[in-house]
C-alpha positions in Angstrom: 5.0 -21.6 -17.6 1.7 -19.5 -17.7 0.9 -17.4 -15.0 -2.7 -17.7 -13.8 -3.2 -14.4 -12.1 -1.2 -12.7 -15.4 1.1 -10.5 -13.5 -1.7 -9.1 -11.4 -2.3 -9.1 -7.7 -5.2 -10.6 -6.2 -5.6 -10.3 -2.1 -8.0 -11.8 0.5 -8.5 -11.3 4.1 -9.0 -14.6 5.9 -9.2 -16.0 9.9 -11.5 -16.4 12.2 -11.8 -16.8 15.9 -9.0 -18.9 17.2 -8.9 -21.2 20.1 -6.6 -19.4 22.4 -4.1 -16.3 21.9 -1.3 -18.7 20.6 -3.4 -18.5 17.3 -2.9 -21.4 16.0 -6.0 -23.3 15.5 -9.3 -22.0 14.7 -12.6 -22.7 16.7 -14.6 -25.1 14.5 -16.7 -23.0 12.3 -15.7 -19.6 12.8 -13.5 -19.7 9.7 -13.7 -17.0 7.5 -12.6 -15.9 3.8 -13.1 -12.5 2.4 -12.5 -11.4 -1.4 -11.2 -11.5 -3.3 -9.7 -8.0 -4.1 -7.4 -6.2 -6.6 -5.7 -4.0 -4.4 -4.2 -3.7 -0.8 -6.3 -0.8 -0.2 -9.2 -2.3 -0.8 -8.6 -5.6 1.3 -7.3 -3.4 4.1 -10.3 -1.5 4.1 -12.4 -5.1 4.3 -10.4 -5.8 7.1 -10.6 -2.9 9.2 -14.5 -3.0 9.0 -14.7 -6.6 9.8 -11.9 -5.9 13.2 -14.2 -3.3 14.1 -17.5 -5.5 15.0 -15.3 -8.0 16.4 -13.0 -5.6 18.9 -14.4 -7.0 22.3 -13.2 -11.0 21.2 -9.4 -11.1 22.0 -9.0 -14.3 20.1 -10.7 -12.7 17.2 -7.5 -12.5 14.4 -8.2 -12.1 10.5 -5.2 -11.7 8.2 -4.6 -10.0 5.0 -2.9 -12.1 2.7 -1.6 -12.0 -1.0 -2.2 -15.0 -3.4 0.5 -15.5 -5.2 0.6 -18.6 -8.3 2.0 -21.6 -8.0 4.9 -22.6 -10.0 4.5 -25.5 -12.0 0.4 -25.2 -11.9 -0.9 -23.4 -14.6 -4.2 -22.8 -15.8 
């Protein structure tokens, strides 16, 4: 099996504003995706900056995440 991202790492920081603190559901377009990026580090930092503009909305949550490949679904 071939592996897509060829041993590499590949991160994005995703979320949005959420319909209540449960976080559970989104609010219908407020989605958002962010990357991708080639280190922690630099998703981290993508993160913070995009928290700090949206500190006063307490159902405001974005998450960094780390793709990982599918097995069975190579390029």
């Amino acid at each position: 099996m071939t592996d897509p991202l060829n041993g590499r790492e590949i991160w994005v920081v995703w979320g949005g504003i959420f319909r209540d603190t449960s976080f559970q559901e989104l609010e219908e377009g407020t989605e958002e995706l962010h990357g991708p990026f080639h280190s922690l580090e630099a998703a981290e930092k993508a993160w913070l900056e995009r928290m700090r503009r949206m500190v006063d909305i307490a159902s405001h949550r974005l998450f960094v995440l780390r793709a990982v490949a599918v097995p069975g679904r190579g390029a």
